[in-house]
N, C-alpha and C positions, 0 to 999 in steps of 0.2 A: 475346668477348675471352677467356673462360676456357677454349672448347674452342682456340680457337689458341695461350694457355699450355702444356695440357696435348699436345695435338700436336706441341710445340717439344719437352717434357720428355721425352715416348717416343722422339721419336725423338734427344734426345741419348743416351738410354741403352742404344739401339740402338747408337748410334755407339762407345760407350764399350763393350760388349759386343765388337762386332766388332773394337775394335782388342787387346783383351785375348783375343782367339782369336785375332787374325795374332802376336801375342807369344807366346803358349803355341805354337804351332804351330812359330814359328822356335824357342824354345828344347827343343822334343823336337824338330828336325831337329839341335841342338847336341849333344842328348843321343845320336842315333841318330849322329852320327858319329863319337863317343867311343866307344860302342860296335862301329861296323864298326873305327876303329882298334885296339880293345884285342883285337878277335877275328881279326884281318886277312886283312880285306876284299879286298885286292886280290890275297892269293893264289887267292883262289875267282875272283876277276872278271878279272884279268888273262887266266888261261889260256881261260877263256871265252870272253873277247872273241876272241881267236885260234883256237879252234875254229870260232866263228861263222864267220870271218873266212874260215876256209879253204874252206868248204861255200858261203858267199858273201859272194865279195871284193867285188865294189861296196856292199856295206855300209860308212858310212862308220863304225865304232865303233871309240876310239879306246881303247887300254892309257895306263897311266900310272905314273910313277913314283910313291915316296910322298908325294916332296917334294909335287909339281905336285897331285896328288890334294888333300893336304889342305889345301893353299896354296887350291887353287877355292873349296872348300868352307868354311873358315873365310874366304873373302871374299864368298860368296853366301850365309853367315847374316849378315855385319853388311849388306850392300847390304840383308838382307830386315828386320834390323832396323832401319833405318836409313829405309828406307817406313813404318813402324810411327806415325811422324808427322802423314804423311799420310792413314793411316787414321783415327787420334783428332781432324785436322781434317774427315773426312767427305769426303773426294777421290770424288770421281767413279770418275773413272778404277781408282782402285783395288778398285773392286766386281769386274770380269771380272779384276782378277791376282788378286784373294782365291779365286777360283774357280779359276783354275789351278794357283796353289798349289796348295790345298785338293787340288785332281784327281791333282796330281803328286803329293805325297806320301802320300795314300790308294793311289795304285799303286805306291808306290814300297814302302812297309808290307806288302802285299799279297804282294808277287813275293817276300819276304824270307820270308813266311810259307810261303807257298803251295812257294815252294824247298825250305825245312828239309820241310816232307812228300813232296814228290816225290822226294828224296835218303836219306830217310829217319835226317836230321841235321839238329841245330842248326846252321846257314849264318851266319854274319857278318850280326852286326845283326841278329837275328831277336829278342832280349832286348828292346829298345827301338822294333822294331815296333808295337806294340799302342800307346805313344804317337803314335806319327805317325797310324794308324786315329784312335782319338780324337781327335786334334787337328785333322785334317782335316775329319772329322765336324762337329765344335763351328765351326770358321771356315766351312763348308759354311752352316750352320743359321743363325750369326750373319751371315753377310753378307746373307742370304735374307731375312733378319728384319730387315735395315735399311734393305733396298731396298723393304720392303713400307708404311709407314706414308708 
């Protein structure tokens, strides 16, 4: 009866871990958009997308206003805090989105990084990169970690 106690306890604090890594994670994607806004973002990605676009047009990659941009994105952090719930009850299902999260914005940090060096400049949102690494990482480790016991 006591190793079934203490099996219930690790594995709440797993649970309790991993939903405090999908909250740090959505609040450095809060923070990484305040920063592509302050440094603006869309003037590097807009024309971008339209270079892409001309070398190959059946790509479906879409430009955006600012409105529409920040409108998405301040509704795809409260939708992702707003899961946050679902993770502290231990959802199933939210093991494979903690992982995609976790993938998207490890690459999403990544291309920010990797940009400002190939350009040979600080790129939009490269300040607030190294939290989305971090945080990805940390929800990476703690999901892994709550699927294991």
């Amino acid at each position: 009866m006591d190793s079934i106690f203490h099996l219930a306890q690790i594995k709440d604090q797993a649970v309790r871990k991993h939903s405090f890594a999908w909250i740090a994670l959505c609040l450095a994607l809060a923070v990484h958009v305040i920063d592509e806004t302050l440094t603006d973002f869309l003037s590097v990605y807009n024309p971008a997308v339209q270079a892409i676009r001309s070398k190959f047009p059946l790509l479906p990659l879409p430009t955006f206003s600012f409105e529409v941009w920040l409108s998405g994105l301040i509704f795809a952090i409260l939708l992702s805090l707003s899961l946050s719930i679902l993770v502290f009850r231990g959802s199933k299902w939210m093991m494979p989105l903690s992982y995609f999260f976790a993938v998207i914005m490890l690459l999403n940090g990544a291309l920010h990084i990797t940009g400002s060096f190939y350009f040979g400049r600080m790129m939009p949102g490269v300040y607030s990169s190294p939290l989305l690494l971090a945080g990805s990482i940390y929800l990476f480790v703690c999901t892994r970690k709550e699927k294991k016991p």
